[in-house]
C-alpha positions as CSV (number, residue, x, y, z in Angstrom):
1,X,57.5,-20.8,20.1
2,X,58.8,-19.7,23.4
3,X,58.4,-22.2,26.0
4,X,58.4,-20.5,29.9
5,X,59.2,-22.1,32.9
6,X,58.8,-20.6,37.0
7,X,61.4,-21.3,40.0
8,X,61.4,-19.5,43.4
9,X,58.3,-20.9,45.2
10,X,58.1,-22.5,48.5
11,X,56.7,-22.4,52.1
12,X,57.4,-19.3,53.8
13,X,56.3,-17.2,57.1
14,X,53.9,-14.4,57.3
15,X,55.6,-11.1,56.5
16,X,58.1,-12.9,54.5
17,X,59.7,-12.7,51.1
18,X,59.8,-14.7,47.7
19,X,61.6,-14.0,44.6
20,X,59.6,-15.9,41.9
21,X,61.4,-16.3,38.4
22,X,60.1,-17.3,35.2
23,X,63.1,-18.3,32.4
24,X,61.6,-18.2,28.6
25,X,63.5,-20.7,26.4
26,X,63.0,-21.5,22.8
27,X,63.5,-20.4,19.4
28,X,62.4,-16.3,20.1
29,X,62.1,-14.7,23.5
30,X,58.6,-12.2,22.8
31,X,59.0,-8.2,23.5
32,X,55.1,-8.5,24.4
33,X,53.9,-7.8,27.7
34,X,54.6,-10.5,30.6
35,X,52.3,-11.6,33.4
36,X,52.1,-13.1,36.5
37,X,48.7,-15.0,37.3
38,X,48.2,-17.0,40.4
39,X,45.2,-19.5,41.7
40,X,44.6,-20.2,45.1
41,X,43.3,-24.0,46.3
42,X,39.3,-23.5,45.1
43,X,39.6,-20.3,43.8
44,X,39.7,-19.1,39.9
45,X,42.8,-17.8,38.3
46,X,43.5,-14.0,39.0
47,X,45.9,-11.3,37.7
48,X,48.9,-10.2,39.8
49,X,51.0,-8.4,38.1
50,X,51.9,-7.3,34.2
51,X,55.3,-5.4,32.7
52,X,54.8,-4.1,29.2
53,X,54.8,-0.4,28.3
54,X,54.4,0.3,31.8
55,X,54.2,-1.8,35.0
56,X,50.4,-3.1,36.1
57,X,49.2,-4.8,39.6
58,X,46.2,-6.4,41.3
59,X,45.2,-3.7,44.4
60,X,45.7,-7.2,46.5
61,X,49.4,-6.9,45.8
62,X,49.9,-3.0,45.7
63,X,53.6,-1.9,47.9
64,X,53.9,-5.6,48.1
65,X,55.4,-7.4,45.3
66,X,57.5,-5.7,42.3
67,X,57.6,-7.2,38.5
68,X,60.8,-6.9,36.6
69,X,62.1,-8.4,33.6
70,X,65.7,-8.7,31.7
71,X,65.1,-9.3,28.0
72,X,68.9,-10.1,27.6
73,X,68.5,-13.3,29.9
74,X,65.1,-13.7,28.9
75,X,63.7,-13.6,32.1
76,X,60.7,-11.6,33.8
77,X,60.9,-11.7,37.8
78,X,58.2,-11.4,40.8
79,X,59.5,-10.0,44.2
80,X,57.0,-10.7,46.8
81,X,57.1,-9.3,50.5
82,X,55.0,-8.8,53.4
83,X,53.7,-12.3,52.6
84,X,49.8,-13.0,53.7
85,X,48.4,-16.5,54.1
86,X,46.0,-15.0,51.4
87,X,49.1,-15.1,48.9
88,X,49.1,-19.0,49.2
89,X,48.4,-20.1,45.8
90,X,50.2,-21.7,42.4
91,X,52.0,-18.9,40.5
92,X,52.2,-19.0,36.5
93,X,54.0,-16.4,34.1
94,X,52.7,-16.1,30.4
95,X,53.5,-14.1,27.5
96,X,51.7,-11.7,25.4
97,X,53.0,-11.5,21.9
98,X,52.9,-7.9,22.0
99,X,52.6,-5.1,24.0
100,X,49.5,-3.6,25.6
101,X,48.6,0.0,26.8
102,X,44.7,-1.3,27.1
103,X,44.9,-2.4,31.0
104,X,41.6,-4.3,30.3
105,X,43.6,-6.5,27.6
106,X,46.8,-6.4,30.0
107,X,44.5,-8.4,32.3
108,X,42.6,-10.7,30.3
109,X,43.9,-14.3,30.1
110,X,43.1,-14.8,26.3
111,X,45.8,-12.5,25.1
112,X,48.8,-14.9,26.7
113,X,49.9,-17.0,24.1
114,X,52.2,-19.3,26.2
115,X,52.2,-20.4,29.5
116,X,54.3,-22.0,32.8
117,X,53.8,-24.8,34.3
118,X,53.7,-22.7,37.6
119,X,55.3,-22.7,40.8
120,X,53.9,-23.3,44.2
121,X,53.9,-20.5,47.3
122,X,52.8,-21.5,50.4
123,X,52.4,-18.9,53.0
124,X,52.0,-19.8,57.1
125,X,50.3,-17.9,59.8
């Protein structure tokens, strides 16, 4: 089973930028769809961004952030700029174990097989 594990957070300034990665490890790295979910202190998990057939993104996040991955390092990337305090929250990656052109199932949770651990982003006024 692929195991996944994020890197890039930290505190940062308004209007800055983040590169978030997430490194899959393990026996098979999946060609299924990969996500980026975040959850901010007392709010519920929500969809950022998703690559699969095609590229995916909450409207929050819109001209803001870019998803990439590289299937030959087995990694799936999140550039963030133009930082909002509202972007303040823990950022996981997961993996779908195949790929999507449903958007409704490219955002729904359930379909993620495996998960991070998460990495924090912190962003000051």
């Amino acid at each position: 089973q692929v195991q996944l594990v994020e890197s890039g957070g930290g505190l940062v300034q308004a209007g800055g930028s983040l590169r978030l990665s997430c490194a899959a490890s393990g026996r098979a790295f999946s060609s299924g769809t990969m996500v980026w979910f975040r959850q901010a202190p007392g709010q519920e998990r929500e969809f950022v961004a998703a690559i699969g057939y095609n590229t995916y993104y909450a409207n929050s996040v819109k001209g803001r952030f870019t998803i990439s991955r590289d299937n030959a390092k087995n990694m799936v990337f999140l550039q963030m700029s133009s930082l909002k305090p509202e972007d303040t929250a823990v950022y996981y990656c997961a993996a779908d174990r195949i790929r999507r052109y449903d958007i409704t199932s490219v955002r729904s949770q359930s379909n993620y097989h495996t998960w991070g651990q998460g990495t924090q982003v912190a962003v000051s006024s």
